[in-house]
C-alpha positions in Angstrom: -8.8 -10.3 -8.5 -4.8 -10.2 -8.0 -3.8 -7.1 -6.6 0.1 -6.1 -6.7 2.3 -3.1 -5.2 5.4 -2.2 -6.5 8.0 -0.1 -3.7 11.7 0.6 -3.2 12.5 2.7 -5.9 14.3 5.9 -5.4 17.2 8.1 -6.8 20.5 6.2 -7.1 23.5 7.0 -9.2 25.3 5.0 -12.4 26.5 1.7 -11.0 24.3 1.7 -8.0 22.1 -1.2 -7.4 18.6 -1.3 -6.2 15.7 -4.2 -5.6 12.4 -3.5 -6.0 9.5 -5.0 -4.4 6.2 -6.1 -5.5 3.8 -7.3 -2.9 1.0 -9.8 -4.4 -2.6 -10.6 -2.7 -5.7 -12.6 -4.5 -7.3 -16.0 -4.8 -5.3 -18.5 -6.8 -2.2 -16.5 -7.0 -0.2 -19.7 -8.0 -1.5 -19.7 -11.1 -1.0 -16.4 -12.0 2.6 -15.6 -13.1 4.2 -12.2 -12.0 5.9 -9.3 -15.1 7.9 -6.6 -14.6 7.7 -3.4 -16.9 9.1 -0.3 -17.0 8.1 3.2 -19.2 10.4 5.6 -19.6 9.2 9.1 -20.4 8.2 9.8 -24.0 8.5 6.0 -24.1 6.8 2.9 -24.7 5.8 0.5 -22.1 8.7 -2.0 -21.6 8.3 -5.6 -20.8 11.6 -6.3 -18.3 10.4 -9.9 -17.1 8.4 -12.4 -15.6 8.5 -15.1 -12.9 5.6 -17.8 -11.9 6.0 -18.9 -8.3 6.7 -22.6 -9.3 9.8 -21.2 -10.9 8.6 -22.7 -14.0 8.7 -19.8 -16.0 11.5 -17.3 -15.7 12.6 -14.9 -18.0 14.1 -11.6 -19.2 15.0 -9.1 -21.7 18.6 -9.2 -23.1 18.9 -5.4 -22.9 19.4 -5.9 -19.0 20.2 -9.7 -19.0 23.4 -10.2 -16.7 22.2 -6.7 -14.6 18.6 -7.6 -13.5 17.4 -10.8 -11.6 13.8 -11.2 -11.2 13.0 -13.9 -8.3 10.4 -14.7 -5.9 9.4 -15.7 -2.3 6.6 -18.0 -2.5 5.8 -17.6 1.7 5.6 -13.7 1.3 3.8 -13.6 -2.0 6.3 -11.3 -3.0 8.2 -10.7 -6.4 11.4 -8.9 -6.6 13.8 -7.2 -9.5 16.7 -6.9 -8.2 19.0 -4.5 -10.4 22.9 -3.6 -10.8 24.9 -1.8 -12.8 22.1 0.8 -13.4 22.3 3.1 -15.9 20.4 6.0 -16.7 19.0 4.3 -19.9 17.5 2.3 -16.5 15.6 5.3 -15.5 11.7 4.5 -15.2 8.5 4.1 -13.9 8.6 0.1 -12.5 5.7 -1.4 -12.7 4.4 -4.9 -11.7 1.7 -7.1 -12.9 0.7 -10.2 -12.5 -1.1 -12.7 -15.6 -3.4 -15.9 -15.3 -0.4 -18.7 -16.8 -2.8 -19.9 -19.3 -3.3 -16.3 -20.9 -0.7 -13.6 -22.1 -2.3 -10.6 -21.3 -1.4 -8.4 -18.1 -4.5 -7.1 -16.4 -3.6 -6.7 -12.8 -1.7 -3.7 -12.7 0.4 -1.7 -9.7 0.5 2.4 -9.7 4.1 2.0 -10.2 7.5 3.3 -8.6 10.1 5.3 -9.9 13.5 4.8 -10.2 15.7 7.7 -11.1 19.2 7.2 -12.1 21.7 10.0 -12.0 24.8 9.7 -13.9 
C-alpha cells in the first residue's frame, strides 16, 4: 500500500509562488505514477497533474499550463507542484495521490493541504 503526504501550503498573495510537497513511501513505488488534485470549496475535485518517476508520463491541465510544474526526485521519493503566478481562482485543498501505471484510478490518497490565495 503507497502512502503519500502533501505539505507546504500556506497563505500567499496574487502572483506569489509556492511548491508543494508530497512525500511517497510503499513497495513498488516505481510503478505507481504520482497526481495532483485540488477542490475548491463548493467545488468539484480537480485533477491538476501527474508525473511517473521514469518521467515517462508527465502531464497537466491547460487551465494552469505555463504556471504549474509538476516534477519529481526519484532518491527522496518525493513529488512536487511547484506553482507561480497564483491566483485566487488557485485557492484549494492540494491533494496528492499516487495510481498503479497500468490502472487509472487514484486510490492512495493524502489528507490534503491548503493553499489560500489572497488577492
Amino acid at each position: 500500500q503507497v502512502q503519500v503526504a502533501e505539505s507546504g501550503g500556506g497563505l500567499v498573495q496574487a502572483g506569489d509562488s509556492l511548491r508543494l510537497t508530497c512525500a511517497a513511501s510503499g513497495p513498488s513505488l516505481a510503478y505507481y505514477v504520482m497526481g495532483w488534485f485540488r477542490q475548491a470549496p463548493g467545488k468539484e475535485r480537480e485533477f491538476v497533474g501527474e508525473v511517473s518517476w521514469s518521467g515517462s508520463i508527465r502531464s497537466i491541465v491547460d487551465s494552469v499550463k505555463g504556471r504549474f510544474t509538476i516534477s519529481s526526485d526519484n532518491a527522496k521519493n518525493t513529488v512536487y507542484l511547484e506553482m507561480n503566478s497564483l491566483k485566487p481562482d488557485d485557492a484549494a485543498v492540494y491533494y496528492c495521490a499516487a495510481r498503479y501505471y497500468k490502472g487509472n484510478d487514484y486510490d492512495n490518497w493524502g489528507q490534503g493541504t491548503q493553499v489560500t490565495v489572497s488577492s
